[in-house]
N, C-alpha and C positions, 0 to 999 in steps of 0.2 A: 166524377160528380163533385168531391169532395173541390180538387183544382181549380174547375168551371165554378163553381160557387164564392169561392175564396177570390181569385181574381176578378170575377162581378163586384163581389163586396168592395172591395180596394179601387176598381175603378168608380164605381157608382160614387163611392163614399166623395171621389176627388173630384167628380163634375159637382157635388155639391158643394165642398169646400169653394171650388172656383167661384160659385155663384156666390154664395153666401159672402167671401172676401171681396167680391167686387161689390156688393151692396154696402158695407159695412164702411164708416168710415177708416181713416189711419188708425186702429187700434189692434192691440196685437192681434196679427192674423194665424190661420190654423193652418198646418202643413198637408199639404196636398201629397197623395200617394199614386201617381198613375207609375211613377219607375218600379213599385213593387208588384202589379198584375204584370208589367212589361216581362220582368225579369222572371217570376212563377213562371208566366208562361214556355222564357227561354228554356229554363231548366228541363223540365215536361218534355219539350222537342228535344235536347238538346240527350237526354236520356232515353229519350225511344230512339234515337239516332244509332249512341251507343249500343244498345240493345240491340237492335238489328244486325248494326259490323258484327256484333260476336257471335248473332248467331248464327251468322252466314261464312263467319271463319271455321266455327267448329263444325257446320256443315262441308266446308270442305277439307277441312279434317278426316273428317269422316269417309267422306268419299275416297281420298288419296290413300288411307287403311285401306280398304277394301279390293284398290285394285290391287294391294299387292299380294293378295289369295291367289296363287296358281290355278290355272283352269283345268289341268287337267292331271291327272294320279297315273304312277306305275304301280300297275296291278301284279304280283307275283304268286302262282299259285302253286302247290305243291300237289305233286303227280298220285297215284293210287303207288307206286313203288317206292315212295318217299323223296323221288328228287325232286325237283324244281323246273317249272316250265319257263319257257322260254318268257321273259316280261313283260307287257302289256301295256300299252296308254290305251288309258279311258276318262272321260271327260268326270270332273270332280263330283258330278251330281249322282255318280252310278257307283261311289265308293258305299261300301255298308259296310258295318259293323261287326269286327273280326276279317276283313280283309288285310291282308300283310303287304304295304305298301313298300320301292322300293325309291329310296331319298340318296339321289347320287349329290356326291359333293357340288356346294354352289349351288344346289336347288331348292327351293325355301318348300317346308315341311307343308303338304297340304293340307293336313287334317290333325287334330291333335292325337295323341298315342302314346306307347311307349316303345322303345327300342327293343327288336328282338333278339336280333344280331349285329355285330362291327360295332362303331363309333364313329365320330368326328365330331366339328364345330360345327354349332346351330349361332345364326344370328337374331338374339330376341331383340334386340333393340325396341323395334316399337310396340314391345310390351313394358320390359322392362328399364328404357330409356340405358341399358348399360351399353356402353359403345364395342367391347371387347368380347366376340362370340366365345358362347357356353363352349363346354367340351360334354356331348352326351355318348356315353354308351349301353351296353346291352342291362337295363332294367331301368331304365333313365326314362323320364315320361317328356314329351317331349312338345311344343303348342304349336298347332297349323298356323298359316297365316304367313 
């Protein structure tokens, strides 16, 4: 409202100047403002423009995170005689809470947690923008994604 008001004002004021200067004879005349609604208005468009690119960047930011969620989890479960069953894919939406997932090297971590067993390098980069994969092992919390 405030823009729309401001550049009426600036224009209206300078269709008057026009009139008023051509009635008048040679004596100093008064300075006309239409280059200043012109230019408010640039700005305005010229700012919501911006506004839009960014926020259609960070939306596809966003998106480009997200695929790189792994779809699906190794499920590992341990037997009633304490070994370990043979490993399991299941699709990431059937992981819960207290399941022991099993992250072979090169596979990015589905879910956040911590490390039970072993070690290796995790690549946080696009959390932590560091380019050089962590080294986590057994107590080590570690971030899906």
């Amino acid at each position: 409202f405030l823009v729309a008001l401001g550049t009426s004002a600036a224009y209206f004021y300078s269709i008057f100047v026009v009139i008023y200067n051509a009635r008048k004879a040679p004596t100093p005349r008064m300075m006309q403002a239409f280059e200043s609604s012109a230019l408010l208005i640039m700005f305005v468009i010229l700012g919501k423009f911006l506004e839009a690119r960014a926020k259609a960047r960070t939306s596809m930011a966003i998106s480009t995170l997200a695929k790189l969620t792994p779809e699906e989890a190794t499920l590992v479960e341990s037997q009633a005689d304490g070994r370990l069953a043979e490993p399991e894919r299941l699709p990431l939406v059937l992981v819960q809470r207290g399941d022991v997932l099993l992250v072979r090297p090169g596979e990015r971590v589905p879910t956040d947690g911590i490390v039970e067993s072993g070690g290796s390098t995790v690549d946080e980069s696009m959390l932590t923008g560091e380019s050089v994969p962590v080294s986590k092992s057994e107590g080590d919390k570690v971030i899906g994604g």
